[in-house]
N, C-alpha and C positions, 0 to 999 in steps of 0.2 A: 546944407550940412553934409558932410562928408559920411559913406554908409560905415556903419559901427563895423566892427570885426563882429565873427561868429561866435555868440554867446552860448551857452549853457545852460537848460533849467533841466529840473528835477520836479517831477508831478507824484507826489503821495497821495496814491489811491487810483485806482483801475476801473471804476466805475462810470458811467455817463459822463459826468465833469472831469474827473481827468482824463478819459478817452478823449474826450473832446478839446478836452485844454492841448493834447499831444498836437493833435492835427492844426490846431488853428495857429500854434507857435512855431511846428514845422512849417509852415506856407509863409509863414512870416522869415525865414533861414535859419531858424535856432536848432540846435543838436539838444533832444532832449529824450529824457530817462524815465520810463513810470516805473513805480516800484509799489509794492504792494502787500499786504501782510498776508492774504489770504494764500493757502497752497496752490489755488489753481481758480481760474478767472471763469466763475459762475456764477451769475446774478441769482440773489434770493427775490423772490415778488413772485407777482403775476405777470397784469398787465398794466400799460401805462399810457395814455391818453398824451398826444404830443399833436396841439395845435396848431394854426399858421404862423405863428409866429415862433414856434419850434420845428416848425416842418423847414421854414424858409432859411432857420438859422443851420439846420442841416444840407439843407442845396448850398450854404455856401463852402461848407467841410469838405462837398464833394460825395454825400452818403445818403443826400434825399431821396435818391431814384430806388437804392437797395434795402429800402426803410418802406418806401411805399410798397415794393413789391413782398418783402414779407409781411406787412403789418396789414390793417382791414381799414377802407374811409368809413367815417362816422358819417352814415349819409341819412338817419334819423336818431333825436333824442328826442325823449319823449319824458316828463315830468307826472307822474301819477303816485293817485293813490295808492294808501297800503293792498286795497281789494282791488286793485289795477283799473281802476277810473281815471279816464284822461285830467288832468290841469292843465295842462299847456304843451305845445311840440317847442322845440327850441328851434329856431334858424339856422340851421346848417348847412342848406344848401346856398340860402341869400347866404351867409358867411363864406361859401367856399367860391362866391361867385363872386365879391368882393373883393377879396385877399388874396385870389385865382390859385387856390390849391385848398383843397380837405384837412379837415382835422382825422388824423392817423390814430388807431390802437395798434400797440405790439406787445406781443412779448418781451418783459424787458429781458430774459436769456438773449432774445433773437438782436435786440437791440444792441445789448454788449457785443454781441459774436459779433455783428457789423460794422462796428466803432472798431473793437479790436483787431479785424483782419485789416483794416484800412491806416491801425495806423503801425501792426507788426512790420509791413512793408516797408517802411522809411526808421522805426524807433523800437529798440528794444522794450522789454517788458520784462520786468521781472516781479516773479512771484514768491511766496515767503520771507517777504522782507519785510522786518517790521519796523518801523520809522521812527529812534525815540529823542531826537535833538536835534539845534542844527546850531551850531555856531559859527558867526559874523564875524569875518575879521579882515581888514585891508582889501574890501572891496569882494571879498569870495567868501560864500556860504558852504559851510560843510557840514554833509548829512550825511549822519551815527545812526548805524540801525542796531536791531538787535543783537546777530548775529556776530558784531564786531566791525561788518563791513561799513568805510568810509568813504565818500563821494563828496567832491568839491563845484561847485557849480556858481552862474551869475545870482540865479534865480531860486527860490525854493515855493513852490507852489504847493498848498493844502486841501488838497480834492480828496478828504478822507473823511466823509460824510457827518452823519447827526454828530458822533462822538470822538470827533476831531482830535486825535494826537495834536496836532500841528496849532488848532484854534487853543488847547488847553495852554500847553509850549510858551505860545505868545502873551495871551490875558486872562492864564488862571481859568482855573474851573468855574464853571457856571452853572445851576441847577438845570434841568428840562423844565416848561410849564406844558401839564398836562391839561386836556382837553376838554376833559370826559368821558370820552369815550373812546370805545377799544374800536381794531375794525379785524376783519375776519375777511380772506380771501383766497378766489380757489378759481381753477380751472377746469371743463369739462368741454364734452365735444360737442358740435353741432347736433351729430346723429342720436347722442343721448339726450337730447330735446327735442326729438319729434314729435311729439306727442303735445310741447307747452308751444303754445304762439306768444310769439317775442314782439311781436311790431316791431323789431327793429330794435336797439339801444335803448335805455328807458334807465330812469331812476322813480322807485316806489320809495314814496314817506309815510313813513308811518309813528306814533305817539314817541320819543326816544328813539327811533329805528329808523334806519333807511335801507336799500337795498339798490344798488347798479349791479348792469346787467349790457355787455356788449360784443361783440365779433370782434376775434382779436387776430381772425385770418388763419388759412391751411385747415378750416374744418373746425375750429375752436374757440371757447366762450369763457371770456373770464369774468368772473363777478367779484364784487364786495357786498360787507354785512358793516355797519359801524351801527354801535349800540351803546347808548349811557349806560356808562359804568363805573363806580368806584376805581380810584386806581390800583395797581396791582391784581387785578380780577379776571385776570386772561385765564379763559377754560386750559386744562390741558390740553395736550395732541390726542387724548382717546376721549375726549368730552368735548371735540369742539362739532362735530356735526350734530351730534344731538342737540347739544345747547342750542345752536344755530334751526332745526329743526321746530325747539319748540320756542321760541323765539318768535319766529317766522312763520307758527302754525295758524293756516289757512289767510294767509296771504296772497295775492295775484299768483296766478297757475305756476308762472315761470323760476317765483324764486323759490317755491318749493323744490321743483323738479330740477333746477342748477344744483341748489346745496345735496339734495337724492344720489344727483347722477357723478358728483367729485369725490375721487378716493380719498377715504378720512384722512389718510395720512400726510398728503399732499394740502392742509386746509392751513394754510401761516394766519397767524395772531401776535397782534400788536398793539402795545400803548396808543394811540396818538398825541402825539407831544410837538412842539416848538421849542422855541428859546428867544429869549429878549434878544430885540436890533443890539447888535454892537457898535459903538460911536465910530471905531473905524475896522479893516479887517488887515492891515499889514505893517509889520516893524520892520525897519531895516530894507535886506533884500530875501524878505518872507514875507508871504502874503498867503488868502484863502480865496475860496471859491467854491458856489455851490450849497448844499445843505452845509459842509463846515463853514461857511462865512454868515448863513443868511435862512437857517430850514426854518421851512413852513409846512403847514397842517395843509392834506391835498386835499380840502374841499374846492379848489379853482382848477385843477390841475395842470400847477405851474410848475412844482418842484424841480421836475428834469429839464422842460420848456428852460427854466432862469440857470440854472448853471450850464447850458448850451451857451444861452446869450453871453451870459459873465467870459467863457472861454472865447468867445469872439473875439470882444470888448477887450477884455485885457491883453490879446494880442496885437492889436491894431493900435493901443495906447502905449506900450513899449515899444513901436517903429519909430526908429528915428531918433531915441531918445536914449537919459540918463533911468537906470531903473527906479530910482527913489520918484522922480517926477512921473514917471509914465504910471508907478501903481498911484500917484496921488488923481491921474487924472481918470484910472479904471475906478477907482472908491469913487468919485467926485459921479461917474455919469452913472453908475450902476446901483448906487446906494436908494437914494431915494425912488426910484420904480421899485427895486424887491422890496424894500423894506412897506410900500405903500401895500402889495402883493400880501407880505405876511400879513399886516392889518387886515384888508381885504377877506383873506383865507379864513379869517377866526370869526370875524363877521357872519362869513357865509355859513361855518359849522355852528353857529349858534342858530340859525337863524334855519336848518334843514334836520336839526335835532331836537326841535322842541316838543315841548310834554304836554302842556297843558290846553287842552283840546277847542276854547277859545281863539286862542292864539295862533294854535294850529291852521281852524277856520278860515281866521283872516289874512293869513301866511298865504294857504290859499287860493283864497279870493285875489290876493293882490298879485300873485302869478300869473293866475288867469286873466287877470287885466291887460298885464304889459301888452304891448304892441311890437312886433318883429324888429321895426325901426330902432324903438326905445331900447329892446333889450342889444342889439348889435351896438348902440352906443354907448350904451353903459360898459360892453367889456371891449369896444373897439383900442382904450390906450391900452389893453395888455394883449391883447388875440392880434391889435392891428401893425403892431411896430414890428419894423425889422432893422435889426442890427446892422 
């Protein structure tokens, strides 16, 4: 087959997945545009756990080497009680020896700024554009922003997160399904934990409550709080350390002294929510990608890991090809892993949130059973693939 002429895509939303979508469609020869609502390209979060199978989909963009060097390797996790009693260490090292690269924390700021300088060099960026249409017509898509501005393009890609312009656009609104619980997250510095021994990375369970706790690299430690909750019941900004405080009082040394040592102000809270698998994610020549096609609740922590692979995948399934067939055949291979992943994910938040103290027990005990082996096989199809 004869190579296409130089196409056009248009990526709404400047975040992980369309960072990522830009680079993997430029290497593929496409001229493309991210465009964005926010005034200026800052990630809100903390930090974000990016496995082997997110590490590797990054060495193929070209940005795993500058990802590893700002970010920290997860080189123990550790499962414990609420009073910081061992359950089980998790395999990280047999997994990094396996997969032959580490599971990375970073900041997700530090995260963007890498994605982003990597792909300002070949693709424009634009910011304050708000994205409210796109109309189809003889073969060219054209996307209407706020502002009045018009852009024609092959392609219209939706990398604008949980509450998708673009996923609404296509198939109507759809409610969130909430979790139960809220989760609460902060950063603080190594040197402000002198005093607490970390073992290293660890997640504490406790009755309704958990607590992670990790190196997220350059001197710094980011944790989470996720705690059943009624929905709507997020502390304010001036009640969220206290809450968090007593919540957490006299629990394992460390996560006292993390929530102690993070400026209140800096402490983000949030629902945890999903949304039902959609039957497909693209009409015409618009499609999604990412938490707008496919968000999932981070108890796996795949969320960013699967809109890296998605921007791969649907590059490589447009080479060659007509765009209606190529997004048929990017749904067809991407669909069923994320969507088994969401499953997956709500499973796991049921099953690290529970209340009732029996349960808890045997939750447990049966942690502490697994085998290095068993547990690397059980999450080998999503840690092991690579795109």
């Amino acid at each position: 087959m004869d190579a296409l002429p130089t196409r056009k895509a248009i990526v709404v939303g400047a975040g992980i997945g369309g960072l990522c979508t830009a680079l993997a469609l430029h290497q593929q020869g496409w001229i493309v545009s991210v465009y964005d609502k926010a005034s200026s390209l800052r990630e809100a979060g903390a930090g974000i756990v990016l496995a082997a199978n997110a590490m590797k989909a990054l060495d193929v963009l070209g940005v795993g080497g500058a990802v590893r060097k700002a970010g920290a390797p997860v080189v123990q996790a550790d499962i414990r009680s609420w009073d910081g009693k061992l359950i089980t260490s998790l395999p990280a090292a047999k997994q990094a020896e396996l997969y032959g690269t580490q599971s990375y924390v970073i900041h997700r700021a530090d995260l963007q700024a890498i994605l982003a300088q990597a792909v300002a060099a070949t693709t424009p960026i634009h910011t304050n554009q708000q994205w409210i249409d796109g109309q189809q017509n003889h073969g060219v898509v054209n996307a209407i922003f706020k502002d009045g501005t018009q852009v024609d393009a092959d392609l219209i890609i939706g990398a604008d997160g949980l509450h998708s312009a673009v996923r609404e656009r296509l198939f109507g609104h759809s409610p969130v399904r909430y979790s139960g619980y809220i989760a609460l997250r902060g950063v603080c510095t190594q040197e402000e934990l002198r005093n607490a021994t970390t073992g290293g990375g660890f997640e504490a369970l406790g009755p309704g409550r958990r607590f992670g706790l990790s190196s997220l690299g350059n001197g710094r430690v980011f944790w989470f709080a996720a705690i059943n909750a009624p929905q709507g019941s997020l502390p304010s900004a001036e009640e969220r350390q206290s809450e968090l405080l007593r919540q957490f009082q006299g629990w394992y040394n460390p996560v006292v002294s993390a929530i102690e040592a993070t400026d209140p102000s800096t402490i983000l809270a949030h629902d945890i929510v999903d949304r039902p698998p959609l039957p497909r994610w693209s009409s015409g020549r618009m499609t999604l990608l990412g938490d707008a096609a496919h968000p999932m609740l981070p108890n796996l922590g795949q969320g960013g890991a699967q809109a890296i692979e998605d921007a791969i995948v649907l590059a490589r399934c447009l080479r060659n090809t007509d765009i209606p067939t190529g997004l048929s055949a990017y749904e067809k291979e991407r669909m069923t892993r994320v969507n088994r992943i969401v499953r997956m994910s709500r499973s796991m938040g049921r099953m690290v949130q529970l209340e009732n103290p029996l349960l808890i027990y045997l939750r447990n005990k049966l942690l502490a059973s697994v085998s290095d082996q068993r547990y690397i096989s059980r999450f080998d199809p999503i840690i092991g693939c690579e795109v």
